[in-house]
N, C-alpha and C positions, 0 to 999 in steps of 0.2 A: 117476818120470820122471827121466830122467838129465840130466846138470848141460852147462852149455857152456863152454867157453872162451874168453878174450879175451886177445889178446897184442895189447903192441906192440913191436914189436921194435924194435932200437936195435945199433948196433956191437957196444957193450962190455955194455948192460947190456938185460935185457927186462923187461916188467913183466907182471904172468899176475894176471887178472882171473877171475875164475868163479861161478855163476848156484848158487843152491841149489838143491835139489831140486828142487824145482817151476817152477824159472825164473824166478819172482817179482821176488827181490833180486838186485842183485849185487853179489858182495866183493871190495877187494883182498887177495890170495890173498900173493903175493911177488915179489919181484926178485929177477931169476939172473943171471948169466953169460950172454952170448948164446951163447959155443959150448957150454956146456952144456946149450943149447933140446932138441933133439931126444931127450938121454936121459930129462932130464925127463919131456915130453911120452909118449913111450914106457913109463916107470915110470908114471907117472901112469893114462894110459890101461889098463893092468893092474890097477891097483887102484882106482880107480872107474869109472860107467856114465856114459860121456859120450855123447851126442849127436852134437858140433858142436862145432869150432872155427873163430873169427873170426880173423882178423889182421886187424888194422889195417893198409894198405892206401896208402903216402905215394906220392903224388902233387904237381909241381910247379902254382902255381899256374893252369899253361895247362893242368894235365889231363895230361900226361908223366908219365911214371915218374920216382923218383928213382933214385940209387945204391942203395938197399936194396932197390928190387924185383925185383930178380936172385936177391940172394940170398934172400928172404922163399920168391922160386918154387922155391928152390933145395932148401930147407928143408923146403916141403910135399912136392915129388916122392920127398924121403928119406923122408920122415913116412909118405907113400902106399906107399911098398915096405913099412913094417913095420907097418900098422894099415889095418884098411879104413874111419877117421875120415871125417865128410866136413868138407867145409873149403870157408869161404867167404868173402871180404874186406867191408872197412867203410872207406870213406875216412878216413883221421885227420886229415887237414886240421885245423890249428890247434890239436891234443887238447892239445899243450905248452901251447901259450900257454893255452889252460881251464881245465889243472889246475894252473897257476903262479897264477891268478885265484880257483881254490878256495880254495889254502892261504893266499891274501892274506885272504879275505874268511872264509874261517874263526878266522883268527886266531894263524896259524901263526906264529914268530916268525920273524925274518931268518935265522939261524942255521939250522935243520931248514929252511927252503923253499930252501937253499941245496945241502941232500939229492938230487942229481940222480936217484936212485933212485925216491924219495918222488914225482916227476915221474911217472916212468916207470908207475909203478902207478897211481895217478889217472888215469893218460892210456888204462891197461889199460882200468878201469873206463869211463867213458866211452867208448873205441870199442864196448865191449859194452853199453851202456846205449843209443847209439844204434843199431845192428844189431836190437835187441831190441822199438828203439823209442818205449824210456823217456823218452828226450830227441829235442828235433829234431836 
């Protein structure tokens, strides 16, 4: 069974989230460069059996787009010129603030929860854990 992808995307940095084999688990995978996203994406897809990719999906609290949904659609329609992936969104609503809340109650120290990156992949995880349905 091929694997899925979860991003959330971010300015400066993305975090990329991915499903095992089976779909079962999900891992954080890495943090990249966000204009690095599509080669990745694109190398990656060549070398594994993907399914599906999710993006995490920001929205203002009334349901609006933010600034990053431009670019997030901007991203897919180049991603869709070089792969015939399908690709489908998950609201992230609050996925920061959840995964700032993991690393407290894990027991992350102050220093690494200060890791905006560490963010950013936890936040991965989560948009694809609920898309998948793992979590509400």
């Amino acid at each position: 069974m091929p694997r899925i992808i979860g991003i959330d995307y971010g300015m400066k940095r993305t975090g990329i989230a991915i499903t095992d084999e089976l779909q079962i688990a999900v891992h954080p995978h890495k943090t990249i460069a966000s204009v690095d996203l599509l080669e990745f994406l694109v190398n990656y897809l060549a070398e594994e059996e993907v399914e599906l990719i999710v993006f995490g999906y920001p929205t203002h609290a009334d349901g609006t787009p933010t600034y990053l949904t431009e670019k997030i659609n901007q991203i897919c329609l180049e991603l869709k010129k070089k792969s015939t992936i399908d690709i489908e969104f998950q609201d992230e609503s609050y996925t920061s603030v959840e995964a700032k809340e993991i690393m407290i109650q894990g027991g992350m120290k102050k220093k690494k929860r200060r890791d905006k990156s560490m963010v950013d992949l936890i936040s991965a995880v989560l948009i694809l854990q609920r898309y998948l349905k793992h979590i509400p």
